[in-house]
N, C-alpha and C positions, 0 to 999 in steps of 0.2 A: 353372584347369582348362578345357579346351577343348570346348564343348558339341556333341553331335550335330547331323551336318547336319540330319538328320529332325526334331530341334527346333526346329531355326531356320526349316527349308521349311516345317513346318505354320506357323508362329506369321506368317511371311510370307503364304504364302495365305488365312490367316484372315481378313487385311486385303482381301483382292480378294472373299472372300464376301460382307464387310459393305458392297461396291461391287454388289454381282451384283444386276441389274433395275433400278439405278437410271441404268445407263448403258454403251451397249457394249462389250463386253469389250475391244475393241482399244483403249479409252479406260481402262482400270484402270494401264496402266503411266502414263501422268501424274500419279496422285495416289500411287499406291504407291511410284515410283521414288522420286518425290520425298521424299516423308518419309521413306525411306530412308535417301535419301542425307544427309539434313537429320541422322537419327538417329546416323549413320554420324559425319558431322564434328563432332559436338557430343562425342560419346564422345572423338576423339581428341584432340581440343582438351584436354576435362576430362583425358583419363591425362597428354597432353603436358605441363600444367600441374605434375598431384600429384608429377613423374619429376621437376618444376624446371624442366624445358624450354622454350623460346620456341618458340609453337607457328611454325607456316609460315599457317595456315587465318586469316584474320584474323577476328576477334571483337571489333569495338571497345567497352570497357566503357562504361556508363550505356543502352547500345541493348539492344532486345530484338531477340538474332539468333542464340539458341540452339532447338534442339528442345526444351530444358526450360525457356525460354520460352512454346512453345504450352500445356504443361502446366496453366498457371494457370487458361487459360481455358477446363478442358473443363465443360461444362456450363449455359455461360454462353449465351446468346443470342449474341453476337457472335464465336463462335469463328472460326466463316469467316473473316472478316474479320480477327481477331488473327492469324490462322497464315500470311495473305496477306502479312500485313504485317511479323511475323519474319520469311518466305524474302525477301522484297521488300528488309529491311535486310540482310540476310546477303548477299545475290545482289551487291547493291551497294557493299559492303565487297572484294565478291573477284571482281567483274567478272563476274560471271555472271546480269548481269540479260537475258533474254532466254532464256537455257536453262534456268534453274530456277523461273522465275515465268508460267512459260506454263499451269501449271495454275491456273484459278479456284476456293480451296477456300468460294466464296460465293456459288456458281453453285446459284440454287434451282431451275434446271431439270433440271441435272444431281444433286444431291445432296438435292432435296425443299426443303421450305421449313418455318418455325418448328422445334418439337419435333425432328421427321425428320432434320432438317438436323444439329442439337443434338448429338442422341443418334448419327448415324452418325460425325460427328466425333470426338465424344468416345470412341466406340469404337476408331476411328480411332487413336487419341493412345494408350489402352490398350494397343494389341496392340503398337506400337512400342514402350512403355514397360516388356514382361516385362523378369525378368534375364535370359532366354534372350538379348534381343538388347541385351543392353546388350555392345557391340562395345569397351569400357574394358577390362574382364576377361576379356570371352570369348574375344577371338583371339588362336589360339592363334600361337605364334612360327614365322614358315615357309609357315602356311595360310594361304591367303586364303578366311577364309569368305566374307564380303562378295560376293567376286568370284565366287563361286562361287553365292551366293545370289541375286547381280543375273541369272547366264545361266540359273539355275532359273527364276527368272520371264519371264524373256526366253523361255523354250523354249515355258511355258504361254501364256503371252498369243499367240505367233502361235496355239498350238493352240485356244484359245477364242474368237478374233476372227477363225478359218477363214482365215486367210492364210500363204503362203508362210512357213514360220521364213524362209528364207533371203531373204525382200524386207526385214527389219531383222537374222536374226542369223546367223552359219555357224555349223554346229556344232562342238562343239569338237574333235573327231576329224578331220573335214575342216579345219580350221585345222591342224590340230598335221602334217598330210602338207603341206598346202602350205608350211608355214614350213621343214620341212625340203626340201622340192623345191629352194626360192629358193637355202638355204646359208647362212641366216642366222646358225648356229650358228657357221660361220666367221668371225663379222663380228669385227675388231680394234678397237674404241672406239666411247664413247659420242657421238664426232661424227661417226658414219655414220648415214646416213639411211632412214627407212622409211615409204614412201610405198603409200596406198588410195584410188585414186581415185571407189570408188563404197563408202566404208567402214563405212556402215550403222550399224549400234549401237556399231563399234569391236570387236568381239569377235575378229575375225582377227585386225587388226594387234596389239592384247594378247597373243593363242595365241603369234604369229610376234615380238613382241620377249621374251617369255619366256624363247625359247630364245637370246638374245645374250649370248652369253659377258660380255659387257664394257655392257653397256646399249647403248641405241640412241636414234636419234631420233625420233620420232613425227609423219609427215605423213600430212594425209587431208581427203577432200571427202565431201560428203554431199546431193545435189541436197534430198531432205525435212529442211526446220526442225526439226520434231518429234523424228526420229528423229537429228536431229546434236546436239542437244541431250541425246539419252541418248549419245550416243557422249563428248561430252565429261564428260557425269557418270560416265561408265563409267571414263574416264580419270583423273578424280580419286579414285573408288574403288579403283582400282588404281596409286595411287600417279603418275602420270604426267601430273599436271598441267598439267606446261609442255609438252601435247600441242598440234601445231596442227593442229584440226580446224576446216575452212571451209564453209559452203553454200553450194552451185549445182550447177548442171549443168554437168559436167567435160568433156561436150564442145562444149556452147554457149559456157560462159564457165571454161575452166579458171581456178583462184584461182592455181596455182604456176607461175608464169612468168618466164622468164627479162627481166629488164628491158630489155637491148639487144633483144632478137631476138623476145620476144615468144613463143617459144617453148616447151614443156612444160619444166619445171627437170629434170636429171638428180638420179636418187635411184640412194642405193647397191642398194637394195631395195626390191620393188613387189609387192605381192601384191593378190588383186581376188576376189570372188565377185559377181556371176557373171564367169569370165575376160573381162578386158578388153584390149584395145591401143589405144595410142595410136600416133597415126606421130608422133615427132618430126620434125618439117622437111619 
């Protein structure tokens, strides 16, 4: 059975109260995202498994590189450190060391130190651990709550860290006109291309391959580490793994170029917030 969003956004934010004072709110999505996404692919791993299936997420056995991994250690003195070190093997397993190990969950400045530290972790692992978000059972077939649940937080965080939504997220309304502006809807196959060159959390070009009749391909730059690193996590919550999202600055050093000419690559599709151009040539 498929649970209320309203269950899953409180039990999400519950996690950003047990963060609140001890670190600015524009810092709650590196620790929240993350065990997220952590909680996210460990669920689908296990259903992948009980269905028979060969997952895709790699999990190599004898390693600790599951969310139910950090489990063991809540309450322990060394949780920091253990939950550092399961994302750190998992990251390393699926080539994502660098986007999902940027948060330190052993940071005693940010998270307290002794007991503090302890007890906010082990909360921490709690709230992840209701059935509400055990994402094996809960999602439903069709819905992406996940995806849904990532832009809920994505909306809150610019609101509590007083910054622009739109310097990491477009809204989804403005997303869903611009993807129909481009015609994506049109597109004929999953080898046409869909290029962002300033793509922030990834939330647009997700809105705008939505609507692809036939799939699409997913390119995109991100001048902030931080925030390209939620856009690639954003992408394997939404199923779109083999995205390629690159950082830099798209007009100091574009990443997609042509190798003779040097030039910006042609995409079938380009969507941007805030509107962009480039001149090709």
């Amino acid at each position: 059975m498929a649970i209320k969003k309203s269950e899953l956004y409180s039990s999400l934010w519950a996690s950003c109260d047990e963060l609140r004072g001890s670190m600015d709110a524009s810092q709650y999505k590196d620790y929240v995202l993350v065990l997220l996404f952590m909680k996210y692919v460990s669920d689908k791993v296990k259903k992948e498994l009980a269905e028979g299936k060969t997952p895709v997420i790699e999990m190599p056995k004898g390693k600790e590189v599951s969310f139910y991994d950090m489990l063991k250690y809540r309450g322990k003195s060394d949780v920091g450190d253990k939950i550092n070190k399961v994302i750190g093997e998992f990251a390393k397993a699926n080539s994502l060391s660098g986007i999902i190990t940027e948060a330190d969950f052993n940071d005693d400045a940010k998270l307290g130190s002794g007991k503090e530290k302890v007890d906010l972790l082990t909360n921490l692992l709690n709230i992840f651990n209701r059935p509400e978000l055990d994402f094996s059972k809960n999602k439903a077939e069709g819905d992406d709550l996940l995806g849904d649940a990532y832009e809920y937080l994505m909306r809150h965080f610019a609101t509590e860290s007083g910054k622009s939504k739109g310097q990491f997220y477009t809204p989804s309304e403005v997303s869903r006109i611009m993807a129909q502006i481009i015609g994506i809807d049109k597109s004929k196959s999953q080898s046409e291309t869909l290029y962002d060159p300033t793509c922030g959390s990834g939330s647009l070009l997700l809105k705008s391959a939505d609507i692809a009749p036939h799939g699409i391909t997913i390119y995109g730059q991100e001048n902030d580490n931080a925030t390209r690193a939620l856009a690639v996590m954003n992408m394997w919550l939404h199923n779109f793994a083999d995205a390629d999202i690159r950082q830099g600055n798209t007009m100091a050093d574009p990443k997609f170029t042509d190798d003779k000419t040097g030039k910006l690559k042609t995409f079938d599709y380009a969507v941007s917030n805030p509107p962009f151009s480039y001149k090709n040539g």
